[in-house]
C-alpha positions in Angstrom: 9.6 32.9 -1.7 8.7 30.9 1.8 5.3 30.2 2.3 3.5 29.1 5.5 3.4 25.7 6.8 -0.6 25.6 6.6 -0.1 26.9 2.8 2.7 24.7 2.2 1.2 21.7 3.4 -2.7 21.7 1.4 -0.7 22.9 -2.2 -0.7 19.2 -3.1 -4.3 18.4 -2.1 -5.3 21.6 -3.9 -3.5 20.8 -7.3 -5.4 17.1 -7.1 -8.6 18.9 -6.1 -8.4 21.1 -9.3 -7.4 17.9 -11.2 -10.6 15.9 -10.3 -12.5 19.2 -10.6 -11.3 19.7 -14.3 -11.8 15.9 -15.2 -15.2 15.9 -13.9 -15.9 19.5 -15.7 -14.4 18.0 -18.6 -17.5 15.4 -18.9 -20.0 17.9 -18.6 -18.3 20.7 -21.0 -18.2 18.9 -24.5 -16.6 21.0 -26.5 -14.3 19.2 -28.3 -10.5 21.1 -28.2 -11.7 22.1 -24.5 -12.5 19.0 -23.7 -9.6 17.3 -24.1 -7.8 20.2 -22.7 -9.2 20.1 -19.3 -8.4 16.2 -19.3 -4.6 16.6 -20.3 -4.3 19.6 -17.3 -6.8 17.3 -14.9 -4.3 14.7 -15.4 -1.3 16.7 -14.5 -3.0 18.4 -11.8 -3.8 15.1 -10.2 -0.7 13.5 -10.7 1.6 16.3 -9.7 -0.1 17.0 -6.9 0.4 12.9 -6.0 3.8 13.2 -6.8 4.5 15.9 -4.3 2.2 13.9 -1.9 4.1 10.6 -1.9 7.8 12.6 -2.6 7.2 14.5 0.8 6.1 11.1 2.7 9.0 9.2 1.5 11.6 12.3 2.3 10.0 12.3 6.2 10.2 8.7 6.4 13.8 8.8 5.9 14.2 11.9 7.9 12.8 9.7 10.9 14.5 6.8 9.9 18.0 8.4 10.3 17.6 10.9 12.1 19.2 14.1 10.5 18.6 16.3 7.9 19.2 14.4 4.0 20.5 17.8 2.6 23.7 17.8 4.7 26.4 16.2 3.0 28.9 16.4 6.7 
């Protein structure tokens, strides 16, 4: 499945949007099994999404730093 560039570029920002948005929900939703569920998926929400952030920056760098695609092994 390919998606567009627009799409494919904001997934990261969405999955650390709905990580904050479930940690802050979590304060305000006390119950307590819930609770701690919507920190432990916050948490990986944010932190994937960060992942893929920094993972994509570092991969570019190098692309611009050498100069061809990483994936070729020529």
């Amino acid at each position: 499945m390919r998606l567009s560039r627009p799409v494919y570029e904001s997934l990261p920002y969405a999955y650390m949007g709905l990580g904050v948005g479930a940690l802050v929900f979590s304060f305000h939703w006390r119950q307590p099994p819930w609770s701690g569920a919507l920190v432990a998926a916050g948490l990986l929400l944010l932190v994937g999404g960060l992942v893929l952030v920094l993972k994509r920056r570092d991969y570019r760098i190098q692309k611009r730093r050498y100069g061809h695609d990483l994936d070729d092994e020529d």
